[in-house]
N, C-alpha and C positions, 0 to 999 in steps of 0.2 A: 707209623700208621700207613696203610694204604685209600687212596682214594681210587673209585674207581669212575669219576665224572668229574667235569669241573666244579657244580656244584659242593662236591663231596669236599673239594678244595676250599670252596669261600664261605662252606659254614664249618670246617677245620681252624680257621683263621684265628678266629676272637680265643680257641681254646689255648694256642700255642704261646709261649712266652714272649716279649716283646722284640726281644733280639733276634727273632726269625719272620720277624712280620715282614723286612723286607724284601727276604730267602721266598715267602710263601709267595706276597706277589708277582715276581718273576715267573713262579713254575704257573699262578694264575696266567699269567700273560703269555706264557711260551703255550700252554696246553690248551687254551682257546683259539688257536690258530691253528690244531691240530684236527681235521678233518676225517677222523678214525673212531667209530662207535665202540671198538672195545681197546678203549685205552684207560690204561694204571698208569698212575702214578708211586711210586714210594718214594717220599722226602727225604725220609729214614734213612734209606739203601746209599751207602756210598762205598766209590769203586776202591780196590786193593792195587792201582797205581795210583799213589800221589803226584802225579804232575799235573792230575786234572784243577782246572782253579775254579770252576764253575759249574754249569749243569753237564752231568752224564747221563748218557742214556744206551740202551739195551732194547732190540729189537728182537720178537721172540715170534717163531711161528712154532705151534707142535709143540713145546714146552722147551722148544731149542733155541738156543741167540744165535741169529745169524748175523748181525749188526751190532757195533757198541759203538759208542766213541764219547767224545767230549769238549769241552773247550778247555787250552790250557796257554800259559804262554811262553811264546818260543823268543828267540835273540834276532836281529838283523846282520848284514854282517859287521855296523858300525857298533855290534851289541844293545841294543834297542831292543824293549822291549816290542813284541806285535802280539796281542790278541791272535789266536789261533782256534780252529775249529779241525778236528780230525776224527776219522772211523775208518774202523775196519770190516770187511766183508767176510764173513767167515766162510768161503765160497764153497771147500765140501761140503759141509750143512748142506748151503742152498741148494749144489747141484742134487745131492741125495735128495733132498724134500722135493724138489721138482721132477725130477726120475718117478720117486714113489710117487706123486701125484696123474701120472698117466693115466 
């Protein structure tokens, strides 16, 4: 499914099976701090690299991603595990959207 508000998220909730109840509150908590009137969510969507361990996400203008990235986690050098957060810029996109946007 897609949500397209927070709400659409917290009365998606009670439908979803009990093992994702605490999947849903996270993307609840991450997407109320998001200060973007047209923002989706799809819970569904998940990305084609596996190293991601946690929420991914996809930045789109035009129907184009110029953003992705995710959390996954990386080694230290004693190998330790660290919580990581990384994205990419898809910077031709950007510069072409911005170009056309003149």
């Amino acid at each position: 499914f897609v949500a397209n508000s927070i709400e659409d998220l917290k009365n998606s909730k009670s439908k979803l099976p009990s093992f994702l109840q605490a999947e849903i509150e996270k993307l609840i908590e991450v997407a109320s701090k998001i200060q973007y009137t047209n923002l989706v969510v799809a819970p569904l969507y998940h990305s084609s690299l596996k190293y991601y361990e946690d929420i991914y996400f996809r930045f789109f203008e035009a129907n184009e991603i110029i953003i992705k990235g995710g959390r996954y986690l990386s080694k230290n050098q004693n190998t330790e595990n660290i919580n990581s957060l990384g994205f990419a810029i898809y910077t031709d996109t950007l510069i072409n959207f911005l170009e056309e946007s003149k």
